[in-house]
Residue frames as qw, qx, qy, qz and C-alpha x, y, z in Angstrom:
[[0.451, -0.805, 0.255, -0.289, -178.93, 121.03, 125.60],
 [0.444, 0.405, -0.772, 0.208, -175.85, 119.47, 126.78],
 [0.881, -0.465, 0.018, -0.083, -175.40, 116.39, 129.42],
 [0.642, 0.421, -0.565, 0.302, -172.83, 115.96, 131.48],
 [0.612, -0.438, -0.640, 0.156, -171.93, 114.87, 134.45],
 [0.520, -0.840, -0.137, 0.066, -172.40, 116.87, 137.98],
 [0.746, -0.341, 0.130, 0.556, -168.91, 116.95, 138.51],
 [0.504, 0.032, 0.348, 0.790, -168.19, 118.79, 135.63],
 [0.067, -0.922, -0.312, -0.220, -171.17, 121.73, 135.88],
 [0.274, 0.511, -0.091, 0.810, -170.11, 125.07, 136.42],
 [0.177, -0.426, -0.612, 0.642, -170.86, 126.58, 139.98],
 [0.261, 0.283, -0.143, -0.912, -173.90, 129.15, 138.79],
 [0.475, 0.005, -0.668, -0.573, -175.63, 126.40, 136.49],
 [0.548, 0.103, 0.597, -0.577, -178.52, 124.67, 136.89],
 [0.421, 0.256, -0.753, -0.437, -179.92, 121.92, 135.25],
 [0.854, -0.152, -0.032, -0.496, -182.33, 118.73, 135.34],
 [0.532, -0.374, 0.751, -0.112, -180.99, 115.36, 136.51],
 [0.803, 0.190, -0.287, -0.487, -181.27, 112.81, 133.68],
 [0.869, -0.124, -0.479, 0.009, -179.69, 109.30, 135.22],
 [0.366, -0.749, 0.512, -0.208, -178.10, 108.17, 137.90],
 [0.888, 0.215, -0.336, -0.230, -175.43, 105.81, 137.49],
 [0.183, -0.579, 0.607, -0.513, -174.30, 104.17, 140.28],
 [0.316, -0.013, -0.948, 0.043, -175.05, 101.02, 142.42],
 [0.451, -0.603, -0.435, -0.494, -178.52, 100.53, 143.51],
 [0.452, -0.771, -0.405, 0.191, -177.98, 101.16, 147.14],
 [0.188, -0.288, 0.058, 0.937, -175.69, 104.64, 146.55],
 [0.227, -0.257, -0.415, -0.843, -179.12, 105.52, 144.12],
 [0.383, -0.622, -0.681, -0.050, -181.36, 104.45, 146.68],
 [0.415, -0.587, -0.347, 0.602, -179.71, 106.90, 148.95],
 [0.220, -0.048, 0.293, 0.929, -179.20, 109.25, 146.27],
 [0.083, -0.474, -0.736, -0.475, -182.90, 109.12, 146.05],
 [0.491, -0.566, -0.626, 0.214, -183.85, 109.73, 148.99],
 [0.317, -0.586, -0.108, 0.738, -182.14, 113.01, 148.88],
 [0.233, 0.780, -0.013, -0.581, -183.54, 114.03, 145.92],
 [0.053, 0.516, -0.732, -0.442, -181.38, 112.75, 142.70],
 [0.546, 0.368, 0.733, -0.173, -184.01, 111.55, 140.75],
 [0.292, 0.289, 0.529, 0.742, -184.14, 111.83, 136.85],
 [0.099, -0.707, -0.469, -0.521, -186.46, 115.30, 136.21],
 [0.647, -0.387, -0.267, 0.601, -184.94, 116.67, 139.07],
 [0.279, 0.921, -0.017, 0.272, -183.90, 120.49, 139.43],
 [0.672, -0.428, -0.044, 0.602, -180.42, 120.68, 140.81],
 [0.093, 0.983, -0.058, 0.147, -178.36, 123.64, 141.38],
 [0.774, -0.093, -0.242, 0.577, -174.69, 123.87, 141.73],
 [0.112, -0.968, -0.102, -0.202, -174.28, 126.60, 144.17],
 [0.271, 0.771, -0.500, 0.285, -170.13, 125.97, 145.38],
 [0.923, 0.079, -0.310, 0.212, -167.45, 123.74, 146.03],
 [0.701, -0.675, -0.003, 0.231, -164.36, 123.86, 148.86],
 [0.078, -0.841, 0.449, 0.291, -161.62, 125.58, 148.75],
 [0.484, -0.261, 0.790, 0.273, -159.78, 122.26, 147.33],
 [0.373, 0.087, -0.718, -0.582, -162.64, 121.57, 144.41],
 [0.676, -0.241, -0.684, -0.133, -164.07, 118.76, 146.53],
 [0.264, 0.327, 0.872, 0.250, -166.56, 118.48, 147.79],
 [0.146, -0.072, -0.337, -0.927, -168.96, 120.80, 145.97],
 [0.235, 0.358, 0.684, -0.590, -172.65, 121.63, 147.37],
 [0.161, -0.351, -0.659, -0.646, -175.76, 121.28, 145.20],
 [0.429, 0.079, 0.298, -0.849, -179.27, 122.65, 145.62],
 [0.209, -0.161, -0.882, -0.391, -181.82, 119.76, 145.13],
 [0.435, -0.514, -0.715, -0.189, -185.52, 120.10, 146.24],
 [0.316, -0.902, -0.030, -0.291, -185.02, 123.66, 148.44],
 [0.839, -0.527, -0.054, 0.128, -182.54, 121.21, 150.15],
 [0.202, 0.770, -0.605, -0.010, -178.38, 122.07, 150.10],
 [0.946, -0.210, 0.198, 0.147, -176.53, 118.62, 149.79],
 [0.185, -0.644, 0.723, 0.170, -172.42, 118.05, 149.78],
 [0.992, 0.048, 0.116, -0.015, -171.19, 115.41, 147.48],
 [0.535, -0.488, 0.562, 0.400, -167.80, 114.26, 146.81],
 [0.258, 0.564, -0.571, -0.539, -166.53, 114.26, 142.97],
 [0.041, -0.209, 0.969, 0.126, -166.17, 110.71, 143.02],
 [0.279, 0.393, 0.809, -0.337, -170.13, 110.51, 143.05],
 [0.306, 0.750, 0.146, -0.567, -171.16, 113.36, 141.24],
 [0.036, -0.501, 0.664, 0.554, -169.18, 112.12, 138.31],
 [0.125, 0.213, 0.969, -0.034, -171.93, 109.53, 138.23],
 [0.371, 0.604, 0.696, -0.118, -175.01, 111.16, 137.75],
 [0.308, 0.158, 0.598, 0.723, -175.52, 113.15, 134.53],
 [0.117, 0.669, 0.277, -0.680, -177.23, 116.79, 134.44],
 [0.424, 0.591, 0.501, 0.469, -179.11, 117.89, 131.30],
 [0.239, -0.223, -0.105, 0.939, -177.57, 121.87, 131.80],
 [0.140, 0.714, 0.678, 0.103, -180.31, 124.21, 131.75],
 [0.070, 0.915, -0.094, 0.386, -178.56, 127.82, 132.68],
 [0.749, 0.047, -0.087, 0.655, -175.09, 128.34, 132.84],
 [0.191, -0.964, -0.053, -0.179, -175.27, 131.52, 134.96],
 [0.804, -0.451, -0.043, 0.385, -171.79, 130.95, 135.89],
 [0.526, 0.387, 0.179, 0.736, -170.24, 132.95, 133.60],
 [0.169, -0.767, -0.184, -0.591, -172.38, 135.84, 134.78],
 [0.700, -0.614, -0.304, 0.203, -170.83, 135.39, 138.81],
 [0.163, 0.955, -0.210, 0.129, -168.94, 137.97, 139.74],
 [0.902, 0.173, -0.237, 0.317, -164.80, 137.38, 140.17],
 [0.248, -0.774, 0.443, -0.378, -163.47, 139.19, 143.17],
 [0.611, 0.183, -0.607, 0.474, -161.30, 137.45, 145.43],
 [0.426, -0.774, 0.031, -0.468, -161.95, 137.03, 149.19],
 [0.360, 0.412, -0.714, 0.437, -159.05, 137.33, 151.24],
 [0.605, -0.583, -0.484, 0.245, -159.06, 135.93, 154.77],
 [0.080, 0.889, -0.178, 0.413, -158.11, 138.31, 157.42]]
């Protein structure tokens, strides 16, 4: 199974948390919200821009910014992204 980092998951995939590397008080807080090795995260979609990009972790929906998520390192369990459908929604 591949690792790599949050940042770079597909919106659709899902996958286990295996480190977090970061300074110990941005992982304490990361803890606290869930981002703990053995973890299930979802990546369920990201802002119009790319960043930032909303995960499911523990039932819960958290926002993180790239510049974090680039840090902690997902072991990809399903890559349902492929399978999402690709309309376009316009604004009105």
């Amino acid at each position: 199974m591949d690792v790599l980092a949050l940042s770079d998951a597909k919106v659709g995939s899902a996958g286990v948390v295996e480190r977090v590397d970061l300074p110990d008080e941005v992982s304490h807080y990361l803890a606290h919200l869930g981002f703990l090795p053995g973890t299930s995260v979802e990546i369920l979609r990201r802002a119009p821009a790319g960043d930032p990009r909303v995960y499911r972790i523990d039932g819960v929906e958290v926002g993180l910014r790239n510049e974090t998520a680039k840090h902690i390192f997902l072991r990809v369990i399903s890559d349902t992204a492929d399978n999402l459908p690709t309309e376009t929604i316009e604004a009105a």
